[in-house]
C-alpha positions in Angstrom: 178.9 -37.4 68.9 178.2 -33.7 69.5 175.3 -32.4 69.0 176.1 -28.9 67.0 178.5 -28.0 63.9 181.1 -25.5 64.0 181.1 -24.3 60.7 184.0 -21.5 59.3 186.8 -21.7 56.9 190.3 -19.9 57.0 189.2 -17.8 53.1 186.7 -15.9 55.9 189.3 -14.4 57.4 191.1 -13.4 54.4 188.7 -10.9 53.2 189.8 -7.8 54.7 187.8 -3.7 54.0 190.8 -1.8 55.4 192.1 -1.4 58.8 189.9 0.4 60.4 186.8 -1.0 59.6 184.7 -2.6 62.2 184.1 -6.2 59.9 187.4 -7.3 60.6 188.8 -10.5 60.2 189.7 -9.9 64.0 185.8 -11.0 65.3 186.7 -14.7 63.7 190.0 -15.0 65.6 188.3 -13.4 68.7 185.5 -16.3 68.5 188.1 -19.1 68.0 190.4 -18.0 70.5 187.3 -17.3 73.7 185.6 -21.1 72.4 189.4 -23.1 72.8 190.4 -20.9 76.4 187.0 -21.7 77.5 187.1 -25.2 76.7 184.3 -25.5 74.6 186.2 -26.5 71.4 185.7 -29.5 72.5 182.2 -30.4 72.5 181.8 -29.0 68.7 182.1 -31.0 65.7 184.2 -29.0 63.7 183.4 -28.6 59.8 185.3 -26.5 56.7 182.5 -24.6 55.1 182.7 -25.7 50.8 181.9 -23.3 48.4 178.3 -22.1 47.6 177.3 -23.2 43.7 175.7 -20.6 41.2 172.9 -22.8 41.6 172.3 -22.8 45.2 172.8 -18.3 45.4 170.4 -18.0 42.2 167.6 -19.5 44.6 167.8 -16.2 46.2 170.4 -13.9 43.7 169.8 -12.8 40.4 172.7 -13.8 37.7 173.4 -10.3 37.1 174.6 -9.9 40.6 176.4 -12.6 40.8 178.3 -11.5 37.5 178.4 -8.2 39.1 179.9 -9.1 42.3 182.6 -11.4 40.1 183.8 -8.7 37.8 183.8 -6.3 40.6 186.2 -8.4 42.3 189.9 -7.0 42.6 193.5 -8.8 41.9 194.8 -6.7 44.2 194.1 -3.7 46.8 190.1 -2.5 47.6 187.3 -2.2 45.9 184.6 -0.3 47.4 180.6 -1.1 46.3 179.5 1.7 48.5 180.8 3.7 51.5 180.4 0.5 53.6 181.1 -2.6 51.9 184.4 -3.2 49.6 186.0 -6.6 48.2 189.6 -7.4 48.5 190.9 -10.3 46.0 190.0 -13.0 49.0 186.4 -11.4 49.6 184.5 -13.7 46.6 185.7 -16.8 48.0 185.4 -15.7 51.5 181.5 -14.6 50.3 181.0 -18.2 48.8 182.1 -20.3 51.9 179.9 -17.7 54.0 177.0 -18.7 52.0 178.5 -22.5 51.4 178.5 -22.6 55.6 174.6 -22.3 55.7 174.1 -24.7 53.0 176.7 -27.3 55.0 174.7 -26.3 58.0 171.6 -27.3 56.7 172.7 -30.7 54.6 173.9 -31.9 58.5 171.0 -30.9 60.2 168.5 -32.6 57.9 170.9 -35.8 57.6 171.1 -35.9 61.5 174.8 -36.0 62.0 173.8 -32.9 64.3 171.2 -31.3 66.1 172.4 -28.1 65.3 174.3 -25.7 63.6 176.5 -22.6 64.0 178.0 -20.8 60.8 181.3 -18.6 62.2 181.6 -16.6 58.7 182.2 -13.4 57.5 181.1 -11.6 55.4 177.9 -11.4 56.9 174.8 -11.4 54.7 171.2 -10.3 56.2 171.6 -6.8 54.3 172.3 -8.7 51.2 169.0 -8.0 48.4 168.6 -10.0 45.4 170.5 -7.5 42.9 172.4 -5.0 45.5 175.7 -6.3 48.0 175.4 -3.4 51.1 176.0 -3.2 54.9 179.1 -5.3 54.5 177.2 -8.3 52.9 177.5 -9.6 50.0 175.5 -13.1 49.7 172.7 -13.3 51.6 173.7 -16.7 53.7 171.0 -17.1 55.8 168.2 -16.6 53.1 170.9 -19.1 50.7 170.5 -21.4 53.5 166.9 -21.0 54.1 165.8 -21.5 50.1 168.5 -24.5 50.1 166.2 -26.4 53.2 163.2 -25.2 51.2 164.2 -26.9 47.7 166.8 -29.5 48.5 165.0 -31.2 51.2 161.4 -30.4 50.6 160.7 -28.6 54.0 157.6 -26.4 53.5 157.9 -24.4 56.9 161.2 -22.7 57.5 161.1 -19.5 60.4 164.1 -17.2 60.3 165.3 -15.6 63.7 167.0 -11.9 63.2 168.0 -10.4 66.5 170.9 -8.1 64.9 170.9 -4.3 65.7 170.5 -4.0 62.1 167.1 -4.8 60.2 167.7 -7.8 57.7 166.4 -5.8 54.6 167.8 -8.4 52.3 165.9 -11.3 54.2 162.7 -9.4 53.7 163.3 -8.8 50.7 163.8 -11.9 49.5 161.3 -13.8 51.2 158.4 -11.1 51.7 155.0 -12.6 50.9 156.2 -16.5 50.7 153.7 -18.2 52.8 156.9 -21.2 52.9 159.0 -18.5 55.3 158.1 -16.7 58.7 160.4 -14.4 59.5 160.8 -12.6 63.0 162.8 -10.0 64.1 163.6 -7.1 66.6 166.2 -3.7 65.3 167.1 -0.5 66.5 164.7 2.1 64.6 165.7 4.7 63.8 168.9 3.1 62.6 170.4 1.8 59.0 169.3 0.3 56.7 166.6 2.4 57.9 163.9 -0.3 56.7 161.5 -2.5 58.1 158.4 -0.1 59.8 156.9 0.0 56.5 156.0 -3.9 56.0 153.2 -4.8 55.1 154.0 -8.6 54.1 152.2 -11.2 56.6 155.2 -13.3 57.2 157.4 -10.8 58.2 157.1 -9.8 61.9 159.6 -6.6 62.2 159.6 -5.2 66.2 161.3 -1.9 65.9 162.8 -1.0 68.8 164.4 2.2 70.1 167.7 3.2 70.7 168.6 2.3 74.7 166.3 -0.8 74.8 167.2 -3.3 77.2 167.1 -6.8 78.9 163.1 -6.2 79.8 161.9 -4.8 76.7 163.5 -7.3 74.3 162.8 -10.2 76.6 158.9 -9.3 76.6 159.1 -8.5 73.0 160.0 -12.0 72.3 157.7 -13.3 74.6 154.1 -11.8 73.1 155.2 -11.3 69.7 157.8 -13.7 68.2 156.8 -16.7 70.2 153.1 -17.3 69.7 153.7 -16.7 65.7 156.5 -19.5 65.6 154.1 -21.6 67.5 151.5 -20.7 65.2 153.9 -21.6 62.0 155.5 -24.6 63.3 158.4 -24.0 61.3 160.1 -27.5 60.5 163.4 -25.7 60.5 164.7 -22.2 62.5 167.6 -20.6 61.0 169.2 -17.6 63.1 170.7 -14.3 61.9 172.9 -14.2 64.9 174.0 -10.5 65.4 175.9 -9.7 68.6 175.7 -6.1 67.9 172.8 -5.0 70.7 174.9 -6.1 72.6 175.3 -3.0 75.6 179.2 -2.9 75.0 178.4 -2.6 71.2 178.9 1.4 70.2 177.7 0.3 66.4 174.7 0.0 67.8 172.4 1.7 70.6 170.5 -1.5 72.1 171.8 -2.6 75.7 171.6 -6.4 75.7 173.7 -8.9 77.8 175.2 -12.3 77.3 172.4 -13.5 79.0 169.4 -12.2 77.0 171.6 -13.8 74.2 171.6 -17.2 76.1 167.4 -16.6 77.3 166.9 -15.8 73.7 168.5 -18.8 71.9 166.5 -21.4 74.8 163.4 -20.2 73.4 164.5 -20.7 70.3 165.7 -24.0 71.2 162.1 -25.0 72.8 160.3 -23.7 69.8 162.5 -25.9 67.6 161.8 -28.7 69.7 158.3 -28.8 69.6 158.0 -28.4 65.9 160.9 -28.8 64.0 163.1 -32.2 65.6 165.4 -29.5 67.0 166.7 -28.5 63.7 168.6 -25.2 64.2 170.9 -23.3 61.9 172.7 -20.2 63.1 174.4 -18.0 61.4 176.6 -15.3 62.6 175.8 -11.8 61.4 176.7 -8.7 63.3 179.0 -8.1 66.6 181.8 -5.7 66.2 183.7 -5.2 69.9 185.7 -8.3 70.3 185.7 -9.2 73.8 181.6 -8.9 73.7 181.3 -11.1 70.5 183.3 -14.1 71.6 181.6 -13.8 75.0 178.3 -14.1 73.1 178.6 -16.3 70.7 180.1 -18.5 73.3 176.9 -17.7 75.4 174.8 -18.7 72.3 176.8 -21.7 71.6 176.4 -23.4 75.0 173.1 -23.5 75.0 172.7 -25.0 71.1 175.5 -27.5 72.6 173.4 -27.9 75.6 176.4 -27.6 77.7 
């Protein structure tokens, strides 16, 4: 049996912004095609992410977004919600199997047909508030998945790992001051959404970093400030917002990380989840917009969850 889902759904490449935008339905193909030339297909059990219920996004969303996002949903051509983020008529179901991925993710963990978890969806969803769809996110999967642990299956400790470019304002946001979630994250500051220096929450642990950061910093950042507060909160679940983007080859972003501070990172996340949490991992992909870097990292990431 492998040990780790491969979660994604053919709607998720359907939803398309226009043809130059850097969310492209190309990052999904480029992920497929690296994990089969690489050979590591293979070791993944392989899942088709089902639709999110109304149920399982009001645990996070508030019915009038919901409605919102429905009615603002095209037959045909683009729609755009703000300068960055625009619906095509695929991008509502793709948005509900995104957030559907972390709920499958979840149900397999915590029934132990795997140890782990990765979601390979778009649209994203960390920028994703309660009321607002922004940053190219619509639903906000990971906190979907995250309430969906919480409710479904009783967990009372659930840690969320952000190491995107990008801070996860919509994960804040929805889970700032809820003694149940520990959230932890690094971003490049001064950067969009422009968020996250200002908390004051004591379960969110933002480390802004600046632009140029690299292997060291990030690696030591992990090491004094995310680590001994997951050991502290003995999260019985981690779920991941797995951004590529600080990745040194990413020009969205101005972090210089390698495969290999993706790979450290996700074996300390590994031990962590050890210790605490049976191993219970979900990870959910998030940002990562040059193709040839994202497949290489997700591929990087997915090894070590596969313990290959």
């Amino acid at each position: 049996m492998s040990s780790t889902a491969f979660i994604t759904h053919r709607d998720c490449h359907l939803h398309d912004m226009g043809s130059h935008h850097p969310e492209c339905p190309a990052r999904l193909s480029a992920i497929n095609d690296h994990l089969i030339a690489q050979g590591l297909d293979h070791y993944l059990a392989h899942y088709e992410a089902p639709l999110a219920s109304f149920g399982q996004l009001l645990r996070v969303h508030s019915a009038a977004h919901l409605d919102r996002l429905k009615r603002s949903s095209p037959a045909h051509g683009i729609v755009h919600l703000d300068p960055d983020t625009a619906m095509n008529p695929h991008t509502w179901q793709a948005a509900l199997r995104a957030a559907g991925a972390g709920v499958m993710a979840v149900d397999l963990v915590m029934a132990g047909e795997v140890q782990n978890a990765f979601c390979a969806v778009r649209p994203p969803g960390h920028h994703a508030e309660r009321a607002t769809a922004m940053g190219f996110c619509f639903f906000n999967n990971v906190a979907v998945a995250a309430a969906h642990a919480l409710r479904a299956h009783g967990l009372s400790r659930v840690a969320i790992v952000d190491f995107d470019v990008h801070h996860g304002n919509g994960t804040e946001e929805c889970f700032q001051g809820n003694e149940q979630v520990l959230m932890v994250s690094i971003f490049q500051h001064p950067f969009y959404p422009y968020s996250g220096t200002e908390t004051k929450a004591p379960n969110m642990v933002n480390v802004p970093l600046p632009g140029g950061t690299g292997s060291d910093d990030f690696r030591q950042v992990v090491y004094d400030v995310w680590l001994p507060r997951l050991r502290q909160f003995k999260p019985e679940m981690i779920l991941v917002s797995a951004g590529f983007d600080a990745h040194i080859e990413d020009d969205l972003g101005g972090l210089k990380l390698f495969e290999m501070d993706f790979v450290w990172v996700t074996e300390q996340i590994k031990q962590v989840a050890e210790e605490s949490a049976q191993g219970r991992i979900v990870s959910m992909l998030e940002g990562g917009y040059v193709l040839s870097a994202l497949a290489r990292s997700v591929a990087a990431h997915l090894r070590v969850l596969a313990g290959l």
